[in-house]
N, C-alpha and C positions, 0 to 999 in steps of 0.2 A: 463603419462610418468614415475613417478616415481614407478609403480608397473611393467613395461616393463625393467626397473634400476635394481631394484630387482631381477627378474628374471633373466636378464641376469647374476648378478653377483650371485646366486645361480649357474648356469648351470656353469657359471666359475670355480668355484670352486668343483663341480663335476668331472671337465674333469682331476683332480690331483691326480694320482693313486702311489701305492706303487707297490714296487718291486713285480712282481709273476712270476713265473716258468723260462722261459729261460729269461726276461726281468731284469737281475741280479742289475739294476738300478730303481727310480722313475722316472715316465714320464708323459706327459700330453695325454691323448687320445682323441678320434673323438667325441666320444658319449656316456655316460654313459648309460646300458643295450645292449641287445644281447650280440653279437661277440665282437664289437667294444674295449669293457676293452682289451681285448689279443693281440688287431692287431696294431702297427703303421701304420699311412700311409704316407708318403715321403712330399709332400709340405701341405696338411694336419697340420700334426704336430707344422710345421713351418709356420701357418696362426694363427692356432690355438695359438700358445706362443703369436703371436703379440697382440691378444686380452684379454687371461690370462692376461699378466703384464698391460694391462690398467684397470684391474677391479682391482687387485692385488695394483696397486700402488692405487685406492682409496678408497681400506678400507684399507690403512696402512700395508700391507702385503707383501710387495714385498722381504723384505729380505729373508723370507722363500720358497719363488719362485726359486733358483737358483737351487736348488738341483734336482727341477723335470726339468728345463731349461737342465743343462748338464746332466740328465739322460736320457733325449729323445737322446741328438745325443751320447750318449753314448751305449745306446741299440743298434743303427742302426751300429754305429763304428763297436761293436760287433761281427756282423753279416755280416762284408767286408770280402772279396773275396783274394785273392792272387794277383789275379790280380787289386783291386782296387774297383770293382764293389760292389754295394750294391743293393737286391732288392729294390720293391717302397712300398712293406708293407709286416712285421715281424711279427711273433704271437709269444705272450711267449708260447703257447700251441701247438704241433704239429699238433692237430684237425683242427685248425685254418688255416692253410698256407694255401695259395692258389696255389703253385706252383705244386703241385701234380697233383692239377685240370683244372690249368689254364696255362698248360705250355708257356711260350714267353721270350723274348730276352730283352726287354725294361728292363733299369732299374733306380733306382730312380733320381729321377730327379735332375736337377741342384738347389738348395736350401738349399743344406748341410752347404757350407761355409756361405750362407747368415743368413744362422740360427743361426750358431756360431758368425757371429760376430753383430748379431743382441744380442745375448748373451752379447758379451762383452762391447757393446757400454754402455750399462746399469747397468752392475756389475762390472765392469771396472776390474776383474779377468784373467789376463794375463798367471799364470801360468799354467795351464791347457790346453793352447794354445801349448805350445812347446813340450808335449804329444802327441797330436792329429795333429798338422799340418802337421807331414807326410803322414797321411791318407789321407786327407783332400787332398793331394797334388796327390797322386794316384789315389785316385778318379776323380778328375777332371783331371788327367790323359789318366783314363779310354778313357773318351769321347772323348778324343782328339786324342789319338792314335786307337781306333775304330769306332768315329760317327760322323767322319770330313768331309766333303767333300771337292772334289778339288773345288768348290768357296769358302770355306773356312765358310761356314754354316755347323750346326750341324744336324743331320736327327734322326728321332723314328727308332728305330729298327721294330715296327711293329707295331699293331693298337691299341694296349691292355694298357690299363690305364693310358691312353698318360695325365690325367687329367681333359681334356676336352673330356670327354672320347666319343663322337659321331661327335666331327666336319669332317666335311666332307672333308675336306684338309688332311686326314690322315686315315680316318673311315674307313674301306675295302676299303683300299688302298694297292697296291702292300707292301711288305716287302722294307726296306731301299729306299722309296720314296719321303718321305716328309720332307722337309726341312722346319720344322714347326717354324713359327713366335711368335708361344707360346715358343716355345722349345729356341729360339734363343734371345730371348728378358731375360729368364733366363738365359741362360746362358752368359750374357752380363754382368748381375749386379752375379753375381756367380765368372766369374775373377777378378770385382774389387774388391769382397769381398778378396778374393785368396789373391790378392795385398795390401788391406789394413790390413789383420791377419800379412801378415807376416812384414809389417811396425814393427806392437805391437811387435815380439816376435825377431826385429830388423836381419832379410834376409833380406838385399839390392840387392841380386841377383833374389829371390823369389819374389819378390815386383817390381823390372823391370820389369822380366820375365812375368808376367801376365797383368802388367799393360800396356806391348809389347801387348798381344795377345786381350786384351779388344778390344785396338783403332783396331787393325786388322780385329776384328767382327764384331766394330761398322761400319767402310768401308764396309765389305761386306753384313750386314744387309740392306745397303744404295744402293748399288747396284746393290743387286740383288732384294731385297725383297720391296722395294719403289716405287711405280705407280706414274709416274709422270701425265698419265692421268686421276686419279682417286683420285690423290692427298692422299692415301691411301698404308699400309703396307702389305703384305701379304705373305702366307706361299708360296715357292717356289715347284716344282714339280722337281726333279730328276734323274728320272727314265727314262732317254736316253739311247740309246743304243750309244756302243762304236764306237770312230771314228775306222773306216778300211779304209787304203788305197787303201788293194787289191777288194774293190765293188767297181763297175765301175759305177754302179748307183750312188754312194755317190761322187766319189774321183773328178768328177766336180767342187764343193761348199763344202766341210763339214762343217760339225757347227761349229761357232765360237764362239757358247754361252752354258753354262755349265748347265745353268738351265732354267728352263720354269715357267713364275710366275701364282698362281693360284688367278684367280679374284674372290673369296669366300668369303663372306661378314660375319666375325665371330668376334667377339669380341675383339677376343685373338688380333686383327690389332692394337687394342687401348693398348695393352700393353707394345708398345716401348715408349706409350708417360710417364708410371708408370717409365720405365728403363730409360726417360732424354735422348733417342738418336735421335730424330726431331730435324731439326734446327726451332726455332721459325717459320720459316715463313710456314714450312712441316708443325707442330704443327697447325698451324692457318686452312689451308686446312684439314687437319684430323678431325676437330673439325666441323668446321663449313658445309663441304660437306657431310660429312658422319656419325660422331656420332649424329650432333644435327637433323637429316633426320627424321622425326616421322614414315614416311612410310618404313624408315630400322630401325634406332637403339632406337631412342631414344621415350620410350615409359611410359604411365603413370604410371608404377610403376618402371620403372629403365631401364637396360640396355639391350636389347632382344642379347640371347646370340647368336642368326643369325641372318643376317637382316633375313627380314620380304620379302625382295625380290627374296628369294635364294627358290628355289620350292624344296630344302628336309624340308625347315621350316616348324614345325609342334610343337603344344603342345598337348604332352601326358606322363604320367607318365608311366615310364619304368626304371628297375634295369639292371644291368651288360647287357648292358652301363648305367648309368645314362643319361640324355636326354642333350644337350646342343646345339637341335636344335630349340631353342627360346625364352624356358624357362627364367625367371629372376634368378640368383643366386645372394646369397648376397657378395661373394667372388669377381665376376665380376663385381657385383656395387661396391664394397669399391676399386679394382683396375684403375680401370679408375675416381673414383672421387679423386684417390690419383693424379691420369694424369694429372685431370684436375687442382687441385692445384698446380702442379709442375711449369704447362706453362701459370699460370697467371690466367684462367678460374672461378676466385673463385663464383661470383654469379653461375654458371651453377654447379659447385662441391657443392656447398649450398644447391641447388635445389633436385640434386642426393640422397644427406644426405637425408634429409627430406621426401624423396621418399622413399626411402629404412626404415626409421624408422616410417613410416604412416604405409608399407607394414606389417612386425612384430609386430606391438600396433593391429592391428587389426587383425593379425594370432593367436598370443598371448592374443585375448579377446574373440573370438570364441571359440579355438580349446584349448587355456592352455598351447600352445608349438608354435616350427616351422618346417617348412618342408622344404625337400632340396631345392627345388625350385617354381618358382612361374607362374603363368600367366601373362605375361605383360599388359596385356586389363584389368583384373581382380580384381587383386592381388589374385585373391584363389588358397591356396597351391595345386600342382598339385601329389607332389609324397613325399611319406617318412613322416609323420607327426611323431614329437618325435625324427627329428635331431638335431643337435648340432652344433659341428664341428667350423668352418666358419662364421657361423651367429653372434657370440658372436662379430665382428670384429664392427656388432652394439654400440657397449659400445665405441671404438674409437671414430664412428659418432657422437655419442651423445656429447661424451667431446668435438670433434671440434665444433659443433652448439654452444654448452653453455659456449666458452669460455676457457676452462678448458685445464689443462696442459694434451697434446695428446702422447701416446705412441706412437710411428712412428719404422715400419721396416730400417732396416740399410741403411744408403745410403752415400757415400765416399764424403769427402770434395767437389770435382766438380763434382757432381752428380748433372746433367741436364746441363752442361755444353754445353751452345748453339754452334754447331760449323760452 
C-alpha cells in the first residue's frame, strides 16, 4: 500500500503545470506527457483538483495549491464566449484544439461553479469570487437559455465528449435528444453551487434565484427521469415531434407527455444518488435492485460502467470515444461510493473502496502505471496504460479506509437533503 501512496502522490504532483503559451495562468492537467500538458479538459480538471488537494493536504502543501486551483478555471474563464459558452477542452497551443477537427455544439460541462466553490470551501478566498461570478453566471446562463427543455431537463447538443463519451442514451443519438441523467444530475449540484458563491460574495437575489431553479430540477429530474418500475434513474429521450393540431391522425389524442424515458442500464443512473436528489426510500430501491445486481452493475473489481445486461455492452479498448460500455473507470467508482456514503450505504462504499484500490496495487505492480479503464471480471487494464487524470481520486479512497482527514468535492449545507 504504501508504494501505490507514493505513487500516487508522485503523479499528483506531476499534474501541476506552469503557465505556457495561450494558458496565461498555472493549472492542474490530465496527464503528464503527450498532448495532455496543452489541453484542459472540462470535468477532468475539476476531478482532477479533488484529488490534488488530498495528496496536497498530506504532504503539507496545500497552501501552494491555490494558484494552479484559480488558474485552471482561470484559463477556461479566458476562453468564454460573448455569449457565455466555454468549450469542454482548451490547448494553450493552437496544434492542440480540437475544434478544427472535431467540429460540435456541446460545450463544457456544468462543473465550472462546482470547481470554484470546491475552491473556496477550502481556501476560504472570497475575493476573487466577485471578479468571476459574472461569468460563472452567464455560463450557467448559457444552458439555461439554450439547452432547456420544456420539461425543464437539460439536453447534449450532440454526441461528442458528453464525458461518458459512448453511453448509449446519447451515443449516435439524433442532435438535441438526450435529456441525459449524467448531464442533469450536474447540473443539479452546478445551481446549488450558483446559490451558494453568491451567498459568499453576499447576492440574495443570485442566491434565490438559483436556489429557485435547483428545487425546480430536482422536480423534474423526479418526474421525468425516475422509474417507479425499475425503482431506477435514467436519461430521458426528447426527440418527439411537435404537437399539430392540423394532422388529423394526431388531433384525436396528442401527447400529453414531453418526454420518453430510456430504460438503459448505465451508471451515470447512480449519479443522483452522488447529487442527494432520492428520497431515501428511491435510494434504498436504486441500491439494492440495481446497483448491488452482480449480473448488471456490481462487479468484482467495481462499478460496470453498463449493466452487463444492455447487448451494446462489450469490453474493448478503444480511443475517441473512450469505451464506457462496461468498462470499470476509477471516476465511476469513486462517484457512486461517494452515493453510497451520502445514503447511509457505508459497508457497501467500504467494499467499493477496497475494490478499486486492490484494482490499481495490482495495475501498478505489473505495468508501473494505470490505465483508463478496466475489466470488471478482471481487473486487467483494457485501454490507455500511463493515464492519470481521475485515478489519482485513489488517494481520497485510501484516506477514507485509513481513517484519515478526506478531501471531499463541495456540497451545500442540505446537500442530500431527503425530500
Amino acid at each position: 500500500m504504501n508504494a501505490l501512496k507514493n505513487f500516487l502522490t508522485k503523479l499528483g504532483n506531476s499534474l501541476l503545470s506552469p503557465p505556457t503559451g495561450n494558458f496565461l495562468h498555472p493549472s492542474i492537467v490530465v496527464t503528464k506527457g503527450r498532448c495532455y500538458p496543452c489541453q484542459l479538459w472540462d470535468w477532468g480538471n475539476w476531478a482532477n483538483n479533488i484529488a490534488v488537494r488530498q495528496i496536497a493536504t498530506e504532504q503539507g502543501t496545500q497552501d501552494t495549491l491555490f494558484s494552479y486551483e484559480k488558474g485552471s478555471v482561470m484559463n477556461f474563464l479566458n476562453e468564454q464566449r460573448a455569449d457565455g459558452s466555454i468549450d469542454i477542452v482548451i490547448a494553450s497551443d493552437p496544434k492542440y484544439s480540437l475544434a478544427p477537427t472535431m467540429p460540435h455544439r456541446n460545450v463544457h460541462k456544468p462543473v465550472l461553479a462546482q470547481h470554484v466553490a470546491f475552491i473556496s470551501k477550502y481556501t476560504k478566498d472570497v475575493a476573487w469570487l466577485q471578479e468571476i461570478y459574472p461569468k460563472l453566471d452567464k455560463f450557467v446562463g448559457y444552458y439555461e437559455s439554450n439547452a432547456k427543455h420544456e420539461s425543464g431537463l437539460f439536453y447534449f447538443f450532440d454526441d461528442f465528449a458528453i464525458g461518458v463519451d459512448n453511453d448509449p442514451s446519447t451515443f449516435y443519438r439524433p442532435d438535441n435528444s438526450s435529456a441525459s441523467i449524467f448531464l442533469n444530475s450536474l447540473m443539479y449540484m452546478e445551481l446549488g453551487a450558483m446559490a451558494y458563491l453568491a451567498e459568499l460574495i453576499g447576492n440574495a437575489e443570485k442566491q434565490a434565484y438559483y436556489a429557485a431553479r435547483r428545487a425546480e430540477l430536482k422536480t423534474a429530474i423526479n418526474r421525468h427521469c425516475y422509474d417507479e418500475k425499475d425503482g431506477m434513474y435514467y436519461s430521458c429521450d426528447i426527440n418527439l415531434r411537435p404537437i399539430d393540431k392540423n394532422v388529423l391522425l394526431h388531433s384525436g389524442a396528442p401527447r400529453h407527455y414531453s418526454t420518453l424515458i430510456q430504460r438503459l442500464g448505465c451508471w451515470s443512473s447512480f449519479l443522483p444518488l452522488w447529487a442527494g436528489i432520492p428520497t431515501k426510500e428511491q435510494a434504498e430501491r436504486i441500491v439494492k435492485e440495481n446497483l448491488l445486481d452482480e449480473k448488471a452493475f456490481w462487479a468484482r473489481y467495481g462499478v460496470r460502467s453498463l449493466s452487463k445486461y444492455e447487448k451494446m455492452y462489450r469490453i474493448v479498448g478503444t480511443g475517441n470515444p473512450s469505451s464506457w460500455q462496461g468498462g470499470v473507470w476509477i471516476l465511476s467508482n469513486y462517484f457512486v461510493f461517494k452515493g453510497l456514503l451520502r445514503y447511509g450505504y457505508t459497508d457497501k462504499a467500504r467494499e467499493l473502496a477496497q475494490k478499486t484500490i486492490e484494482l490499481l496495487q495490482a495495475d501498478y505492480t505489473k505495468n508501473g502505471g494505470f490505465h483508463e479503464y478496466y475489466d470488471p471480471e478482471t481487473g486487467a487494464g483494457v485501454f490507455n496504460l500511463g493515464f492519470t487524470s481521475w485515478n489519482t481520486l485513489a488517494a481520497n479512497m485510501i484516506a477514507y479506509l485509513e481513517g484519515r482527514e478526506v478531501i471531499e468535492e463541495w456540497q451545500s449545507d442540505n446537500f442530500g437533503t431527503r425530500a
